[in-house]
C-alpha positions, 0 to 999 in steps of 0.5 A, spaced: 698 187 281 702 183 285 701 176 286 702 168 289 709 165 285 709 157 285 717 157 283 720 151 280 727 150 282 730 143 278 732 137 282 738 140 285 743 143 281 742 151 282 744 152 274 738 148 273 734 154 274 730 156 268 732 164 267 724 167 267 724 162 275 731 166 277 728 173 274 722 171 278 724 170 284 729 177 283 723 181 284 719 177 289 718 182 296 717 175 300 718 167 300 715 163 303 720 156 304 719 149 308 721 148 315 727 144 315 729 140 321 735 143 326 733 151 323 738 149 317 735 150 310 731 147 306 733 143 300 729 147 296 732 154 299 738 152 299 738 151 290 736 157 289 740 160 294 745 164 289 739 168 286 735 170 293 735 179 294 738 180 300 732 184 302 728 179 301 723 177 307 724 169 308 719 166 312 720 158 314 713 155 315 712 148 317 709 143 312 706 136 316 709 130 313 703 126 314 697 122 311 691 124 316 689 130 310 685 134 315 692 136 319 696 137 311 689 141 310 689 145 316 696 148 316 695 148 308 689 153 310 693 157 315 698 158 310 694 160 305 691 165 309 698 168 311 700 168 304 694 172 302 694 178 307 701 179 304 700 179 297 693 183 299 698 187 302 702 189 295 707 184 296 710 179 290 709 173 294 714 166 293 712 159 294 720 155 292 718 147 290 723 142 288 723 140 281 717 142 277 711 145 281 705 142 277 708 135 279 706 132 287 708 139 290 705 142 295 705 148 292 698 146 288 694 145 294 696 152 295 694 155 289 687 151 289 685 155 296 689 161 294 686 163 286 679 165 288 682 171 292 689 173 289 693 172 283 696 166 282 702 163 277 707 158 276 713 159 273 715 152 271 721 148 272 725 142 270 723 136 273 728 130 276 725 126 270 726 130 265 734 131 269 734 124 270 734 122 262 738 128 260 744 125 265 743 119 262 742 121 254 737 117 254 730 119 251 724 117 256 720 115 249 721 115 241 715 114 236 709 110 239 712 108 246 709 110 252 710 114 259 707 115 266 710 117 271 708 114 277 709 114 286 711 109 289 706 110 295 700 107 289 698 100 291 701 093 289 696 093 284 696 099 281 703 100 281 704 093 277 698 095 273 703 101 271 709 097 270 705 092 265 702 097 260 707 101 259 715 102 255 717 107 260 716 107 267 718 114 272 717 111 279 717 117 284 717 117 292 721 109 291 725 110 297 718 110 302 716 103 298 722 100 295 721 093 297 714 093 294 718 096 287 723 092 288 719 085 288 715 087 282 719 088 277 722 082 280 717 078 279 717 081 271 725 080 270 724 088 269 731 089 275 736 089 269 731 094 265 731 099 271 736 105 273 736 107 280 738 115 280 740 118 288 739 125 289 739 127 281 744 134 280 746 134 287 754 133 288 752 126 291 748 123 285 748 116 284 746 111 278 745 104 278 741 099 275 737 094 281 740 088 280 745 092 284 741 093 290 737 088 295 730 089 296 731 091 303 736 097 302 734 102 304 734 108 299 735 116 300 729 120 301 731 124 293 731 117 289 727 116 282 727 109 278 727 110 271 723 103 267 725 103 259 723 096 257 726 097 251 734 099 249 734 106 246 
């Protein structure tokens, strides 16, 4: 029976691709990737770029980056409608996402409208998180602490609310809302307790703590803040 793979590639490195994701996408008829801008690839395309079959069919499709939810929806849906007709049509049907597919993909949205009609699966993947603490060799937690994970695109209170009632603190999606982080682990003399990790398991990553940094820098669009409150 064919099916609808939501595929997880890691962070950025294409050695942290997970064996069953590889084997996956080895078998796979056709793979549905983001447009990128200019016609070059997609970030995600180009990670698993070493495992895809030649013979592969790749189809680049356009995700709006916006907040209205009826234009996402629509394209959503319209994308769904052509993923379907080929997975009806006996094809074993691919959707690459960056890190883990359960975690702010795109790939969910998806599934959701397409698991009443077709067969749906997700091949897990390492998350930037979970990369993020193995670079580092720190855990995320011991014992009794805690963990969330949490986008910057929260609002002010819900953010500081996070930050407040946890010992571990994953803050997702910073670089959209970089000063409003910034200021409030300020506020709570949290700077020095918070790593900074650009563009994790690329050739270009970099770590630093935010005391390095000013509340107006500007950060790149792969970047994740890890809060541990207490030193492991």
């Amino acid at each position: 029976m064919a099916s609808f793979y939501g595929i997880g590639v890691g962070p950025g490195d294409s050695e942290l691709l997970t064996v069953k994701s590889i084997n996956t996408i080895k078998n796979l008829d056709v793979l549905y990737v983001p447009q990128a801008h200019k016609g070059s690839k997609s970030v995600a395309e180009r990670i698993a770029t070493p495992y895809l079959p030649a013979t592969l069919a790749i189809k680049k499709r356009h995700f709006p980056m916006v907040k209205d939810w009826d234009t996402k929806m629509e394209s959503w849906r319209k994308i769904a409608d052509e993923i379907k007709d080929d997975v009806q049509q006996g094809n074993n049907v691919g959707f690459l996402t960056l890190g883990d597919p359960s975690v702010y993909s795109t790939f969910s949205y998806l599934a959701d409208i397409l698991i009443p009609v077709i067969d749906v699966q997700t091949i897990a993947g390492i998350s930037s998180f979970s990369q993020i603490a193995a670079s580092l060799s720190i855990p995320l937690m011991l014992d009794e602490e805690s963990l969330e994970v949490v986008p910057a695109t929260a609002d002010k209170e819900k953010l500081a609310k996070v930050i407040d009632l946890n010992d571990n603190v994953v803050i997702m999606k910073i670089a959209t809302n970089f000063k409003k982080v910034y200021q409030i682990l300020k506020e709570r003399k949290l700077l020095d307790k918070t790593v900074i990790v650009e563009n994790a398991s690329m050739a270009n990553q970099r770590v630093q703590r935010l005391t390095e940094y000013s509340a107006d820098d500007q950060l790149p669009y792969f970047s994740t803040a890890l809060l541990k409150k207490k030193e492991a």
